[in-house]
N, C-alpha and C positions, 0 to 999 in steps of 0.2 A: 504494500500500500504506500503511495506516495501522494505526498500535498506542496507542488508546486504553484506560485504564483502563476507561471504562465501552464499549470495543468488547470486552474481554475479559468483562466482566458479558456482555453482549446475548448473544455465544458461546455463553457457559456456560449461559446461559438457552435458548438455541435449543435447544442438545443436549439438554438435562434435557426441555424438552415435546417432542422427536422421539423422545428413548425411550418417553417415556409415551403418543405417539402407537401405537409398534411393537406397546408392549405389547399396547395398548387392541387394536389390529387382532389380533393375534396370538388372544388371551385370547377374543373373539367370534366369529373362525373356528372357533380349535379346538372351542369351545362348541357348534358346529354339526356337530360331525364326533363325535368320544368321548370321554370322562373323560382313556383313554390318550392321544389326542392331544393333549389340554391339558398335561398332565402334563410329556411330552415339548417341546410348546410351548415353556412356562414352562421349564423346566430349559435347551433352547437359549438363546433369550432371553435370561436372567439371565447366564450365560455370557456370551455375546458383551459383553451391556451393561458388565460386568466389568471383560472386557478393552478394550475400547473404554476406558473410563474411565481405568486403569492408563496405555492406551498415550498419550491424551492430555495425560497429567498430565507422563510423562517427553520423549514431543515436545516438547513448551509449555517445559520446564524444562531439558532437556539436549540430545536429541540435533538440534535446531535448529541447534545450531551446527555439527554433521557436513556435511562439505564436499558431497560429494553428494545430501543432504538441501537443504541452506541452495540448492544449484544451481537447486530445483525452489522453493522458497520465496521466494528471492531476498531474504534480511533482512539487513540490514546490520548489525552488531556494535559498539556502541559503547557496551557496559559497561565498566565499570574508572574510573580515576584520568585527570585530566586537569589539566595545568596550565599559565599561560599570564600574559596580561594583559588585562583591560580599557583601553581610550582612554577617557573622557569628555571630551564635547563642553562639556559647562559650564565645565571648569576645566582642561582641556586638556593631563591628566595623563595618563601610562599607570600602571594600580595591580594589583596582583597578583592573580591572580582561581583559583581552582581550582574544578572541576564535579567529582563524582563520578555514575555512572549504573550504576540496576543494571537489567537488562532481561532477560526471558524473550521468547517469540518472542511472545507477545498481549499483552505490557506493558512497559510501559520506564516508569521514576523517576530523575527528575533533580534533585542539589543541588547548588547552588552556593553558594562564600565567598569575600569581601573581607577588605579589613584591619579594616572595621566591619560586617559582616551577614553574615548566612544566607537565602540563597535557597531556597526549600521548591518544588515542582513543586504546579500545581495538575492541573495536562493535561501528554500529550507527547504528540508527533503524529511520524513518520518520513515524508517526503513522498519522491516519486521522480519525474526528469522522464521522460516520453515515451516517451526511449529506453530508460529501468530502468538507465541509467548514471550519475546524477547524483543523490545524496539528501544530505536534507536534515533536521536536526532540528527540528523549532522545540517549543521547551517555555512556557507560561506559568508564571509562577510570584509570587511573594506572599512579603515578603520581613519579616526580624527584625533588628531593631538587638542586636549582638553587644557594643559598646561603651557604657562609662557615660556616656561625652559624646554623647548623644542629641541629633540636630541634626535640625532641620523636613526634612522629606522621606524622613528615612530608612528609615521603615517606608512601601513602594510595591508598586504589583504591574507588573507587565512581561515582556516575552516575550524569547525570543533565536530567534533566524534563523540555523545555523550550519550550513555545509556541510561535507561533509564530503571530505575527499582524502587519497591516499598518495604519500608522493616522500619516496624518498633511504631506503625501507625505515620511515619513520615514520608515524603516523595523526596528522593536523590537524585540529579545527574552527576553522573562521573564520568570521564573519560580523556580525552588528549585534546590539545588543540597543535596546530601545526600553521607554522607563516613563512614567507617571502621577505622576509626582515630584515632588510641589511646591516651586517655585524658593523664591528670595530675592526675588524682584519679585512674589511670591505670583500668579505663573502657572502651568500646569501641561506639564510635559511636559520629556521628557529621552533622550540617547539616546548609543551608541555605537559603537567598535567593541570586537571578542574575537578573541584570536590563541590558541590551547591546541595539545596537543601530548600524545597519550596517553603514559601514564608508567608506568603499573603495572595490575596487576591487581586490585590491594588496595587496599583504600578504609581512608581516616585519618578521615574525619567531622567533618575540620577544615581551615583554611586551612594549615596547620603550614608556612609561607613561611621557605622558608630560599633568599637568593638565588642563596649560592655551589653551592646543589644543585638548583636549580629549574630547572623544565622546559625554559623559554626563556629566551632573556638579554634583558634589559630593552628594549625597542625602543629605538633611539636618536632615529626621527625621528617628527617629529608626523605629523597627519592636517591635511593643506591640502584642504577643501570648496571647492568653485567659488563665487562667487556666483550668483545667480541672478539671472534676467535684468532683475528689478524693480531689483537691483541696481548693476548695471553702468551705467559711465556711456554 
């Protein structure tokens, strides 16, 4: 199952030329039979298309999230507030990170903030393995320097990998992010981990990082990478 912004256009597109198809059928039958039967045609028609339309709009928008709706749909729910930390690999820090997502059942939008950027969504994708038990976010996104101390890299584009789980009554994404980030050795590439922890329903549009109320408590321990085997003695 995937929820792209432009799988929502293609949707909206399919429907708009299957109605104009119905029409079209509808409109060159009844042509062939009487006036009255047009008449009548077009009057059902327009109708149904109507509410077709109406009922589309409030599925898409609300009642997707109706338990025995979403049963047949099978969409995972991960609008709202999230907050958490970033690891990087470069500096080997963990730094406060917050996503906010707001999603309808044919579009999901994701942003994220540090203590210096804004992460904007370019794409979001909800992936699911095999079983339809396992999903997964992954969003691209293209990012803004928030801070006047403007450092080389900070404006990058980059993706997050975050899965998602429940325990202990709470919602988690975990997983990697991965960027185009140009270093200090003027190479490229950059990467981490994300720990989050849904928090609210309400969106702040900001990092608003306050520790003593934040989502998770600060990890204590780092991220030990294996070497790899060119590595090892």
């Amino acid at each position: 199952m995937s929820q792209l912004k432009e799988n929502a256009r293609v949707t909206t597109t399919f429907l708009a030329i299957s109605a104009v198809l119905a029409w079209a059928v509808t409109i060159t039958g009844a042509n062939f039979l009487s006036p009255i039967n047009l008449w009548h045609g077009l009057k059902y028609l327009s109708t149904a298309t109507g509410v077709a339309g109406v009922a589309y709009f409030i599925l898409n928008r609300y009642l997707w999230r109706l338990r025995w709706i979403n049963a047949l749909l099978k969409i995972p729910d991960f609008s709202g507030r999230w907050e958490g930390w970033t690891y990087r690999n470069l500096s080997g820090e963990w730094r406060p990170s917050a996503q906010e997502i707001s999603q309808s059942a044919l579009d999901i939008v994701a942003d994220a903030w540090g203590p210096d950027n804004w992460a904007q969504s370019i794409c979001a994708s909800v992936v699911q393995d095999s079983h339809g038990t396992i999903f997964q976010l992954v969003w691209s996104y293209r990012t803004q320097s928030t801070s006047p101390n403007v450092r080389q890299g900070d404006t990058h584009q980059g993706t997050h990998l975050l899965r998602l789980s429940e325990r202990d009554g709470c919602k988690y994404l975990e997983g990697i992010y991965i960027t185009d980030r140009v270093r200090d050795d003027q190479t490229i590439g950059a990467g981490g981990f994300i720990r989050l922890v849904h928090v609210s329903s309400t969106l702040k549009r900001g990092l608003a990082f306050d520790e003593g109320k934040w989502g998770l408590a600060r990890p204590t321990e780092g991220i030990r990478v294996l070497p790899s085997e060119t590595d090892r003695p």
